[in-house]
N, C-alpha and C positions, 0 to 999 in steps of 0.2 A: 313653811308655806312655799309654795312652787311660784318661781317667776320667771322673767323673760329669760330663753335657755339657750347656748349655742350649742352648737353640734359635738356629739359626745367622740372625741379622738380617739380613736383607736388604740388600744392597751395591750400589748403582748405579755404574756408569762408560759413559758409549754411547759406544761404539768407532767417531769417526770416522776416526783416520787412523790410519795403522801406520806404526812406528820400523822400519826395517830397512835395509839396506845399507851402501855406501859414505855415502850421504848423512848419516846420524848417525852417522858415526865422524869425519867430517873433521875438527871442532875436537879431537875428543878426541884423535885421536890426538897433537897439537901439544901435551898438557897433560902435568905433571909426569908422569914416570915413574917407577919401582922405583927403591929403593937395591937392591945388590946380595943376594939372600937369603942371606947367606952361615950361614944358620943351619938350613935347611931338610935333614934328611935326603934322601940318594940315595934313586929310587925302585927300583919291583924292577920284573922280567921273568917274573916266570914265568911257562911255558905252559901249565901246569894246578895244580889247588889242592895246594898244597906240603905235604908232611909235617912239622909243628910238635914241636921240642920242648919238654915241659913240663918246670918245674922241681920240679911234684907228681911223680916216678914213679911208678910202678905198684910196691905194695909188696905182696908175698905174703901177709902174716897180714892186710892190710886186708882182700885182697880174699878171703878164707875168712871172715873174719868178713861179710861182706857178703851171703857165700853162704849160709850159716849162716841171716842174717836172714828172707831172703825165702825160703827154704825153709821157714823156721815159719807163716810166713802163711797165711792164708786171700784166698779172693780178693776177698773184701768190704775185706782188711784193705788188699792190694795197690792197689785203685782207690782207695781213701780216701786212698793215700799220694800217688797220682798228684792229687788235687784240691784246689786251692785257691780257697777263696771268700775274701770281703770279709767285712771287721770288722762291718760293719750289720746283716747278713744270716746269720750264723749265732754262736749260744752255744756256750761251752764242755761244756755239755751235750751238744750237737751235736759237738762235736769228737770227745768219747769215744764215744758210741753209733755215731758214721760211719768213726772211724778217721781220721779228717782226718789231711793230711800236710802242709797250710799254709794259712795265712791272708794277707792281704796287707790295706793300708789304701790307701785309692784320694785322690787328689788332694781337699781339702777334706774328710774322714775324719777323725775323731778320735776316742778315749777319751769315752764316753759322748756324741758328739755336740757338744763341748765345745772352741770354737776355740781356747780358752786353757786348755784341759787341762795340768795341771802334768808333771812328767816322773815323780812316783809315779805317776800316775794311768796314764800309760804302762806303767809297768814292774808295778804292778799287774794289769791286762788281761794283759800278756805271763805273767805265771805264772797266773794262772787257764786261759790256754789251755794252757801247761806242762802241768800237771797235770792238764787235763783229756785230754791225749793220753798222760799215766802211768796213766789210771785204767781204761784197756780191759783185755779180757780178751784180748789176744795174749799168745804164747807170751814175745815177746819186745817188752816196750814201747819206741815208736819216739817220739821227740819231736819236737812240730811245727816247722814253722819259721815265725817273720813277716816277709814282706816290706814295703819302703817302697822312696816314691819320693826316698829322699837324692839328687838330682840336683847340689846347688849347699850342701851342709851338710845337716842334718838340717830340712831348709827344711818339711818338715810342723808342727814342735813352737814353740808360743810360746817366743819368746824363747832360740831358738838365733840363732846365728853363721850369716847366710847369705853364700858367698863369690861371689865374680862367676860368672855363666853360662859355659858354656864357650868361646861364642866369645870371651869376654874373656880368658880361658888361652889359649887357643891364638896370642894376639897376645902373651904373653911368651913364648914361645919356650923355655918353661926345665918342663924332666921333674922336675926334683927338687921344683922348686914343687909340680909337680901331685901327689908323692907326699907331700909333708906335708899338701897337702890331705885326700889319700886317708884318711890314718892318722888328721888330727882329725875328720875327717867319723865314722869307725869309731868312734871313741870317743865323740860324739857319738849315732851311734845303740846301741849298744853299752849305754849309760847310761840310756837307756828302756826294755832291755830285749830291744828288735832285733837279730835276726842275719843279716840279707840286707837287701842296698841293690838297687836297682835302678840301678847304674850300674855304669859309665860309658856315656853312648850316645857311641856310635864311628863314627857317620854320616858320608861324609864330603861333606857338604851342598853342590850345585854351581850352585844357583839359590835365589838370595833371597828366592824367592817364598814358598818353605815357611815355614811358621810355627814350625817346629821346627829355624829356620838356628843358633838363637843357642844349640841344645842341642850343635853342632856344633864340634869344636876347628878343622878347617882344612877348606880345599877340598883341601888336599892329605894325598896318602893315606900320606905316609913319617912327616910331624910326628904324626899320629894314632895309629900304630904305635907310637910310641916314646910316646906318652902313654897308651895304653891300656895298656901296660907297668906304667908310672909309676903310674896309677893303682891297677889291679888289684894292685900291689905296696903300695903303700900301705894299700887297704880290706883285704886277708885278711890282710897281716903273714906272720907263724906261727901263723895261726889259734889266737891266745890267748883269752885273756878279752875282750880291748881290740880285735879283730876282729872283722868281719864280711865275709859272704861278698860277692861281688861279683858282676854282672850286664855281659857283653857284650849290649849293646841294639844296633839292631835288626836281628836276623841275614836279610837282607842285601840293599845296596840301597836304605834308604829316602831315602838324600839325592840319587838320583841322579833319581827321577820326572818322567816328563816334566813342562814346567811348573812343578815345584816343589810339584804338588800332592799332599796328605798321602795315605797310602794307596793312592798311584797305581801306575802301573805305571814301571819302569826300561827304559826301551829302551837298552843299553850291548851292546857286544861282551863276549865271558868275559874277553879281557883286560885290559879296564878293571873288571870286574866283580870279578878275581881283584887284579890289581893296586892299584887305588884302593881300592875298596869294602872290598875284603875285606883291609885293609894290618891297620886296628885288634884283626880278630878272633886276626891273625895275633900281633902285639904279649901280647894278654891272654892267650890261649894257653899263650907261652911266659912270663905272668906265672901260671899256674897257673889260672887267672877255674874257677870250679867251676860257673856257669851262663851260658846265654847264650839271651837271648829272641828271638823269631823276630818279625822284620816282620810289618805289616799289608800291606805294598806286593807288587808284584807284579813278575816278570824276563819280558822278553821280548826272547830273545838275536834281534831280528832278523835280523841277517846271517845266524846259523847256523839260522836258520827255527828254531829252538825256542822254543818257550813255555812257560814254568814255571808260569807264573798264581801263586795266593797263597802267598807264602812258607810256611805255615801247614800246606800240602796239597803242599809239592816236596819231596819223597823224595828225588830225587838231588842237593839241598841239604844239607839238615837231616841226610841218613843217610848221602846219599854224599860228599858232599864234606865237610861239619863232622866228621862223625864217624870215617867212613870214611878217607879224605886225610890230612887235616887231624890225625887222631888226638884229638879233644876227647873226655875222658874222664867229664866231669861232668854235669847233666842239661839239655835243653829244657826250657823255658816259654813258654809262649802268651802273647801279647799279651793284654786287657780282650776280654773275648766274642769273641776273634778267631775260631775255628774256626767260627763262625756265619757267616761271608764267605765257607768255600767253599762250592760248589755240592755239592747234597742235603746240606746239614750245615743245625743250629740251632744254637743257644747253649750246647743242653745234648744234641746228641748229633752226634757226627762222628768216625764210625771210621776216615775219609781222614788225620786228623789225626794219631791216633793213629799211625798205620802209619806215616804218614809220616815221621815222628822225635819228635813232639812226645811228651814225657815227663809233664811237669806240667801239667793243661791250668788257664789260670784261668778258673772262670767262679762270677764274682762272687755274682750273685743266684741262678741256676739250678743250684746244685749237686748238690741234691737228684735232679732228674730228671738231671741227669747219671750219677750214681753209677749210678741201674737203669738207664737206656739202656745207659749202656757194661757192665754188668754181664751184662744180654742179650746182647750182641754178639759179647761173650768166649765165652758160651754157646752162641750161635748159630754159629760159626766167623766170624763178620765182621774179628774181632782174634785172630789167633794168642797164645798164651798166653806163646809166646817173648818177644814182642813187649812185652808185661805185663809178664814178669820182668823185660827190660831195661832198661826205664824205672825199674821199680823199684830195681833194682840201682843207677842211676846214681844217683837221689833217696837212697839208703843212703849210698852210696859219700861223697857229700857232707857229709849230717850226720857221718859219723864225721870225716869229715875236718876239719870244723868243731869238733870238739870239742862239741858237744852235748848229747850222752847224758850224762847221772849230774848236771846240776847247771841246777838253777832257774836264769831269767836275774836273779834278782836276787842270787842266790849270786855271781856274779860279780863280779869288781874291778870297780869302779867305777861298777859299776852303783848307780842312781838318784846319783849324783854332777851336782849343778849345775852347778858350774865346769866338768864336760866338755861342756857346750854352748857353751863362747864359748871361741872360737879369735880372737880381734878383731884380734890385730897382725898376724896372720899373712893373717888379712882384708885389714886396709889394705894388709901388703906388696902381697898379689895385686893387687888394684885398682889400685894403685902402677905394678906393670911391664904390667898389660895394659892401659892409655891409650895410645893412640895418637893423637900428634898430628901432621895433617892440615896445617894450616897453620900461621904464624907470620911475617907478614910487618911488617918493621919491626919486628922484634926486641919485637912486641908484651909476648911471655910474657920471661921471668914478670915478676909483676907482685909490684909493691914493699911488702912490711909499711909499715901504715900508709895509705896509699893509701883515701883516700875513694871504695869500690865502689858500685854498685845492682847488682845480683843480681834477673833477671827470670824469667820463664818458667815453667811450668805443673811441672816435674819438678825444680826449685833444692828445694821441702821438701815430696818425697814417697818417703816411704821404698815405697811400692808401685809407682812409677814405675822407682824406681831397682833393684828386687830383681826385676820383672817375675813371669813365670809362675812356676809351680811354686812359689810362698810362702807359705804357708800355707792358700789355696786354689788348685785346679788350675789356672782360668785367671789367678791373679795378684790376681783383681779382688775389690772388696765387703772392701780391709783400708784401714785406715788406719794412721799413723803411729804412734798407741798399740799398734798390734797389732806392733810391734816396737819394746818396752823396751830390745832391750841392743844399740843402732846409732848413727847418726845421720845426717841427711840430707847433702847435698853443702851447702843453705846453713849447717848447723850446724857441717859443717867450717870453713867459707871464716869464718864469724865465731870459729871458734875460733883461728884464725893469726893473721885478721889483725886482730882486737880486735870483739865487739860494738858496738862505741860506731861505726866504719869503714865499715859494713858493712849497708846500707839493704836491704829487698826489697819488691816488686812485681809480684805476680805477671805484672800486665799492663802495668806503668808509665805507667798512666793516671794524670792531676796529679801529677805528678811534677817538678821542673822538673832534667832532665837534663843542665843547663849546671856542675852546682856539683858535681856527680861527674869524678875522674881516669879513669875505666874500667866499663864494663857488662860486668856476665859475665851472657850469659841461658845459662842450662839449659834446654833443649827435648829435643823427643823425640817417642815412640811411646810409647804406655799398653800395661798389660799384657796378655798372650795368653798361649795356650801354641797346642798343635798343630790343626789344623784351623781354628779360630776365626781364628787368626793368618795363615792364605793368604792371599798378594794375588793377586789371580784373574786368569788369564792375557791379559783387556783391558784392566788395569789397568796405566798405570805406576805403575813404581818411584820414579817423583817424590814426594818425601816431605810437600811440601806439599799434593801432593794429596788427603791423608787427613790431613793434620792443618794447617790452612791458619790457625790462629791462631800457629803457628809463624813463619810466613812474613810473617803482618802484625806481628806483635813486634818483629823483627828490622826490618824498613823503617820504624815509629814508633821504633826507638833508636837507628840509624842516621843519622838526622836532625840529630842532638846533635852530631855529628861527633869524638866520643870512640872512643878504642879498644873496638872491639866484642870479646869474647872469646865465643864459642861454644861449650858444651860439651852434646854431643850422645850423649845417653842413647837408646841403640837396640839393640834384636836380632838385626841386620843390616845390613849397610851396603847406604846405600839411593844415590838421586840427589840430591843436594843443591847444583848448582852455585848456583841463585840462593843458599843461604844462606850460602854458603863465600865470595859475592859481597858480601855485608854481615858477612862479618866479617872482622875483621884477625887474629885467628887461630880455630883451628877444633880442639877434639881430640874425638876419639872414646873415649866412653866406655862402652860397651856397656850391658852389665847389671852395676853394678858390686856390688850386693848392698846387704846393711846397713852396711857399711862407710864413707859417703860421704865421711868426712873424707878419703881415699884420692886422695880426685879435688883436693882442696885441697890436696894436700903437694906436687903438682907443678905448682901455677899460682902460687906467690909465690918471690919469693925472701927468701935473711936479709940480714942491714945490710948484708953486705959485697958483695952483688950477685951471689952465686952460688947457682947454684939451691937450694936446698931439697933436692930431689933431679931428677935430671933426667929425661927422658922417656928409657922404654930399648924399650918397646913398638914391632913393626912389624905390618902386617897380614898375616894368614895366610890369607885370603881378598881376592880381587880388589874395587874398588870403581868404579861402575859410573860412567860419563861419558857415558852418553846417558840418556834418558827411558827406552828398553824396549833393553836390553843381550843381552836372549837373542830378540830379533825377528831372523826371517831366519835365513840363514845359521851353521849350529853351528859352523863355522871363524872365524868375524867377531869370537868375543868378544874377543881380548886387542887390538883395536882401536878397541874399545869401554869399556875400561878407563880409567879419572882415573888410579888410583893400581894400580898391580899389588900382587901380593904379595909382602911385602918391602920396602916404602914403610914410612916413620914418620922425620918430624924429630927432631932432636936445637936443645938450645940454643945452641951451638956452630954448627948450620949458619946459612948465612945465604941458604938458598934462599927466593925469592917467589914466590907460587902466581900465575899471572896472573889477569884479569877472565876466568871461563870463560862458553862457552857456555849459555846456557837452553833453547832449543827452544821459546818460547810457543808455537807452531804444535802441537809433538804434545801431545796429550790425552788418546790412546790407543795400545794396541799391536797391535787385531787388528781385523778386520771388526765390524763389528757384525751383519751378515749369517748369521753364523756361531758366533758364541758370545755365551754371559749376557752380560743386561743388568744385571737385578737378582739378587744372588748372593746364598745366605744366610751370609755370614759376621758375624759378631756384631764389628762395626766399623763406627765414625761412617759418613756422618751418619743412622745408624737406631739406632730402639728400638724394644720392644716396648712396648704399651699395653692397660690395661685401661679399660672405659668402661663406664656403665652406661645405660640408653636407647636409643633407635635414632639418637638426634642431640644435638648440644648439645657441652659441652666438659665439664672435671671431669673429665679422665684420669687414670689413674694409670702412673705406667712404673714397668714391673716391675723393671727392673735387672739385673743380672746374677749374681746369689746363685745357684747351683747346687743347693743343699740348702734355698730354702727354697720352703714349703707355702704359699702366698698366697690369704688368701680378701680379696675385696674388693666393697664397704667393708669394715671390721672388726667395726663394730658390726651390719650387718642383710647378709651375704655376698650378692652379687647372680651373681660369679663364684669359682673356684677353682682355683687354676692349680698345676702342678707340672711338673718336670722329667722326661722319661721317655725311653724308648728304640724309636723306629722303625724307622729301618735299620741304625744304629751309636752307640754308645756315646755314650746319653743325649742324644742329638740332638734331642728335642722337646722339644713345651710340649703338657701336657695338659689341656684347659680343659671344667669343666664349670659350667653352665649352671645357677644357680638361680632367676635371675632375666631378664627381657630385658636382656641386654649385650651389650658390641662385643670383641672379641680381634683387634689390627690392630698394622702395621708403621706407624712413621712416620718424616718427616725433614724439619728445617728445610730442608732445599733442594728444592723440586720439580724434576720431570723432565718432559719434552716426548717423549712415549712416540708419538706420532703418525707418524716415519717408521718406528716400529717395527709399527704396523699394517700398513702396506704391504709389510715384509718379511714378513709372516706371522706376526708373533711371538706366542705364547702363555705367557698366568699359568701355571706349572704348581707342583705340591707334594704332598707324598705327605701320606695321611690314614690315621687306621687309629679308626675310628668307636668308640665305649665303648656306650652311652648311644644308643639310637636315636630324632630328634625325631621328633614329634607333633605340631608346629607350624614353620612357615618357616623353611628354614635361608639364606641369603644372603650371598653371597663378593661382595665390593667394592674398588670404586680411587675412594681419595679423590683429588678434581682441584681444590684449593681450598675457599675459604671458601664454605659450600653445594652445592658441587658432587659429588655420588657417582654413579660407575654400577655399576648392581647387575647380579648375574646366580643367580636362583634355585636353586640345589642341593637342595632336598629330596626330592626322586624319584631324582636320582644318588645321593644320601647312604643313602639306603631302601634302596639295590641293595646298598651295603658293609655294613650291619646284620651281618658275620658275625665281627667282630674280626680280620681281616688288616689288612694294609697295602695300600692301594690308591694308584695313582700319577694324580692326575687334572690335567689339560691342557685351559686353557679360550683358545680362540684370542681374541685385545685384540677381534678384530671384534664378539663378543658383549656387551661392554661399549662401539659405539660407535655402536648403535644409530640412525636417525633423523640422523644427523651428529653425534653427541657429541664432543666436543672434550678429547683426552686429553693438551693439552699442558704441564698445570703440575698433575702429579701426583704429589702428596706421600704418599699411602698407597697404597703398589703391593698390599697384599694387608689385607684383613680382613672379620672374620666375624660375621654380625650373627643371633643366637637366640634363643629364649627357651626353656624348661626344657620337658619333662626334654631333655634333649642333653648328651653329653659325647662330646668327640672328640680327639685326638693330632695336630698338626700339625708338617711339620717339611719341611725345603729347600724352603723357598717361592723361587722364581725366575722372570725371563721371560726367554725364553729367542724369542729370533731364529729364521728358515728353517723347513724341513720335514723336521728329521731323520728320519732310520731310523726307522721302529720307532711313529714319533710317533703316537697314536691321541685325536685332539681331538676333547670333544664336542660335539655339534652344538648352534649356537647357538638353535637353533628349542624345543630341548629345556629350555632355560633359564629362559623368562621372563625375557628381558633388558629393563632399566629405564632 
């Protein structure tokens, strides 16, 4: 689910070669293969969406009372139940004068603002909205509900228990795991107060590329089923005190996008559509799941020429198949401003949506103008009134069945209860069984108590590396290791075994002298993300050094030493890794293992007597990839493209050796550069945003990547003002306003040679949406080194947008290359140089290669180019 978003950084990769064919599969396919899956559920066949049964029946006096309810209504009371805003943006006051029927807390949200909000403080808030939805004047008072994102534990709240991401579940292989999970999670949020989780997502993710893979249990769509199950059975229980509802996400489709990109559209046949995709909804279903939220993404059954366009707005999804078919009796919910993506909808009016199937719509900040739009609409005939009771009815149907009505959430067992936030053994188990180890040559692992270690790498003692997205902020990022008291890192395990005094670290094992150590274990990896931010963009490979290349130099400075290398690779995704699978003597995969870290230490030593510890039981439940760009070419080519299939994972016992794999130094890319982004804006090395004050000079400040905060800079005399805001999707910008002359730009320690991308045609382009109209020069630039800018004038463009929309503007490289400018060592592909008054919203800055459709580039004549 989409929350508060900063501005997406700009991502270079120039696409000289492409990975495809027989030629990148060759070594691969010679490289280890699958153990046998002998764990994976049979898949199914159906040929159209199956009728589920649930284990809630349909029970007569529920549904009289239900009818009962929304017959006392009024229609003011009806829409209030149908909307949910965000904690930030509306009081309890507000709850009772609108009828509110839910509130939701968005990824970095919290209890007065407050990232270490205690769990009163929680459960406090939650009865103030209680009661403030006891205090209207309906006939018959209906209780709100609050939603969260418990994806991975109650991973919003300082100082809970966060368990591994999903793809690290779905590499054990074990449903009953996933329902203890389910049940301490419940109690966990349950204990603040909360009665609806936003999980399980049931995605079943088929390209690495999304940033939302690691939210994913499997590529396969039978293990998902039976974990959505598990889950869903876990989080409602018997909808007692110690339950809460549960959330099938995202109805339907989103892991299948072409590319892998967030939001995109699914090109799949209905069979695979019915089969795969829809395996998890089928699972939760029959675990009773009492909501199920609708994709952002989009279906386009090519074969059968039908297009659905956004889940949001497909009626013969949402109504006919979930509900109709499928028999799901409980309500819809919208994605974060989702119903603002279909066409003639906003944020806060879309009767498409409504009709559609959507029940509960969220819209965070715009509720207000939601309520009278939809309120006209009802009036107007745009929404049949049926239509309204439905929704309603389902939103009813749920809270009774939740148990709800008649008791405060702190009335509840266990609620505000400490202890029910730390699930910690049941933590390590999980971390425990979902390692997967990759290699083990020379009977490296395990490795001996006692054993004089160094411990390297950027992710050995970082509890935010290791918990990734969704932890207490939405993208992951801007926590440190205090910001989770009750865990500990992977290095604090490995010294907890095998003694402090053993057990040396280095982040980069620089002066080190790595002769007088038995063994290096470096922890490496990927920093945190969550959706969108985390796409790897479809010219990019999947080579993991290529985005994080202090990885790759660690490993070849400890490799040197000629000691047992041990690798353990904290990631969201299994990426390409042969060069570092190549420097090490073994290799396990660690995912996202949570706060738990010790987990990752109980199965790299052994005890005196030489026998594991405990052993690796983990295999992988998605494929791992054995060329540079694995989904180039050919959609039949992948399982020849594969290192490891699904179903892979050593044991201590075995005595297989991984051989020396291929690299590929040659590929660097995986598509044209003729044809797609150069520079992307995904908020991923090596760029930052930067604040500057002058037209020149250095004294920057990088913003960072805080979602929530208000930045004036300097502090003490503000020259600029920055904020997060929303353009086209959910908080996608940076809104900068202008009190002084300052610069708002992108940078990156590595330049770029943009120079054959003139020749392609290639243009800056980025949407704007003007605040603030200048009165003095506005000026978009690409820094080309030390001293080097070329400018291109915008003030007369800028005058035109003076009307608060979002404008899309496209400025061709030629305009910036003037006279023969030389654009080949270009370290700020985009930035904005004003002086006051001006305030403006920026957001997917990119260049972008060729002459696409559509493209409408300003004329450089018009610029004043520098």
């Amino acid at each position: 689910m989409i929350r508060i978003r900063s501005l997406w950084l700009l991502h270079a990769a120039l696409a000289t070669v492409a990975c495809g064919g027989s030629a990148c599969a060759a070594d691969a396919a010679t490289t280890p293969g699958p153990q046998a899956p002998d764990r994976m559920p049979a898949p199914t066949h159906y040929t159209d969406w199956p009728a589920i049964t649930s284990r809630q029946a349909a029970a007569p006096a529920l549904e009289a009372r239900v009818r009962k309810i929304v017959a006392s209504m009024s229609l003011a009371q009806k829409i209030g139940q149908m909307t949910q805003a965000e904690i930030k943006s509306i009081t309890p006051a507000q709850v009772t004068r609108y009828y509110i029927g839910s509130v939701l807390n968005g990824g970095g949200s919290w209890p007065n603002r407050d990232k270490h909000a205690g769990i009163k403080d929680w459960l406090a808030l939650a009865d103030r909205y209680y009661d403030a939805s006891m205090a209207t004047d309906a006939a018959i008072k209906v209780p709100i509900i609050w939603g969260t994102d418990a994806v991975h534990g109650d991973n919003n709240v300082f100082g809970a228990t966060m368990f591994p991401h999903n793809i690290g579940l779905g590499a054990a292989h074990d449903p009953a795991l996933i329902k203890e999970i389910g049940v301490a999670t419940a109690r966990a949020v349950r204990a603040t107060g909360i009665e609806w989780a936003f999980a399980p997502t049931l995605a079943v993710a088929q390209n690495a590329r999304w940033g939302r893979t690691y939210e994913s249990f499997s590529s396969e769509g039978p293990l998902v089923r039976e974990y959505a199950r598990a889950y869903v059975a876990g989080l409602q229980g018997d909808f007692g005190d110690h339950d809460v509802m549960a959330t099938a996400k995202h109805f339907i489709g989103d892991g299948a996008t072409w590319n892998g990109t967030d939001q995109g559209v699914a090109k799949v046949s209905q069979a695979d559509m019915i089969n795969v995709h829809g395996a998890g909804y089928f699972g939760a279903i029959e675990a009773g799941v009492q909501s199920v939220m609708a994709s952002y993404s989009s279906w386009d059954d090519v074969a059968a020429g039908i297009n659905y366009g956004k889940m949001s707005g497909a009626k013969a999804l949402l109504t006919g198949a979930l509900k109709d078919k499928m028999g799901f009796q409980g309500f819809v919910v919208s994605d974060w401003n989702a119903i603002g993506q279909l066409p003639g909808c906003t944020n806060a009016s879309c009767p498409q949506a409504i009709n559609a199937g959507i029940d509960m719509v969220m819209v965070p900040d715009d509720w207000q103008a939601f309520i009278a739009n939809t309120t006209r609409q009802v009036e107007d005939g745009q929404i049949p009134m049926a239509r309204i009771d439905d929704a309603v009815s389902r939103i009813i149907r749920a809270k009774l069945r939740m148990g709800l009505f008649g008791k405060r959430p702190s009335q509840r067992a266990g609620a505000g209860d400490e202890k029910s936030l730390q699930s910690r053994e049941l933590a390590r188990r999980a971390v425990r069984e979902s390692l997967v180890l990759l290699k083990n040559n020379h009977g490296t692992l395990p490795l001996k108590p006692g054993a004089r270690i160094l411990v390297v790498g950027k992710s050995a003692d970082s509890m935010s590396d290791q918990t990734g997205g969704w932890s207490l902020t939405w993208q992951g990022t801007d926590n440190s290791n205090a910001d989770f008291p009750n865990g500990e890192t992977i290095l604090a395990g490995l010294r907890d075994i095998d003694g402090a005094a053993n057990v040396t670290y280095s982040e980069t094992a620089q002066g080190i002298d790595l002769a007088s150590f038995d063994a290096i274990v470096a922890v490496i990896g990927e920093t945190p993300y969550a959706e969108t931010i985390g796409d790897i963009m479809p010219s990019a490979t999947l080579r993991h050094s290529d985005r994080h290349p202090e990885d790759l130099a660690l490993l070849q400075a400890v490799a040197k030493a000629h000691k047992p290398v041990v690798t353990v690779f904290v990631a969201g995704r299994p990426l390409y890794v042969n060069n570092l699978l190549n420097l090490s003597d073994a290799f396990v995969a660690a995912w996202l293992p949570g706060t738990e870290g010790g987990g990752v230490a109980d199965l790299l030593f052994a005890v005196s007597s030489g026998a594991g510890r405990h052993d690796f039981s983990g295999t992988l439940a998605r494929p791992w990839p054995g060329v540079p760009c694995p989904d180039a070419g050919a959609a039949d080519a992948g399982p020849a493209r594969w290192l490891f299939a699904p179903g892979y994972g050593l044991r201590y016992a075995g005595k297989r050796e991984v051989p020396t794999l291929p690299t590929y130094p040659a590929i660097d890319a995986c598509a044209d550069a003729s044809v797609l982004s150069v520079f992307h804006t995904l908020a991923v090395p090596p760029f930052a945003l930067y604040l500057a004050e002058g037209s020149s000079g250095d004294g920057a400040h990088e913003v960072g990547s805080d979602l929530n905060a208000d930045i004036d800079w300097p502090a003490s005399r503000p020259v600029l003002h920055l904020r997060t805001v929303q353009v086209n999707t959910q908080q996608d910008a940076k809104s900068v306003t202008w009190l002084g002359t300052g610069r708002f730009f992108a940078r990156s320690p590595q330049s770029r040679n943009l120079m054959p991308l003139v020749a392609a045609h290639a243009a800056l382009q980025f949407d704007v949406v003007i605040g603030t109209p200048a009165k003095s020069p506005v000026k978009v630039y690409l820094g080309c080194g030390q001293g080097c800018t070329r400018t291109v004038d915008l003030t007369r463009t800028f005058a035109g947008y003076a009307d608060g929309a979002r404008h899309s503007v496209s400025i061709p490289l030629q305009c910036f290359t003037g006279h023969g400018a030389d654009l080949s060592h270009v370290d700020i592909p985009f930035g904005v140089l004003a002086s006051p008054p001006f305030s403006a919203a920026f957001a997917d800055m990119r260049i972008v290669a060729g002459t696409a459709a559509g493209r409408t580039d300003l004329p450089c004549a018009s610029l004043g180019a520098l």
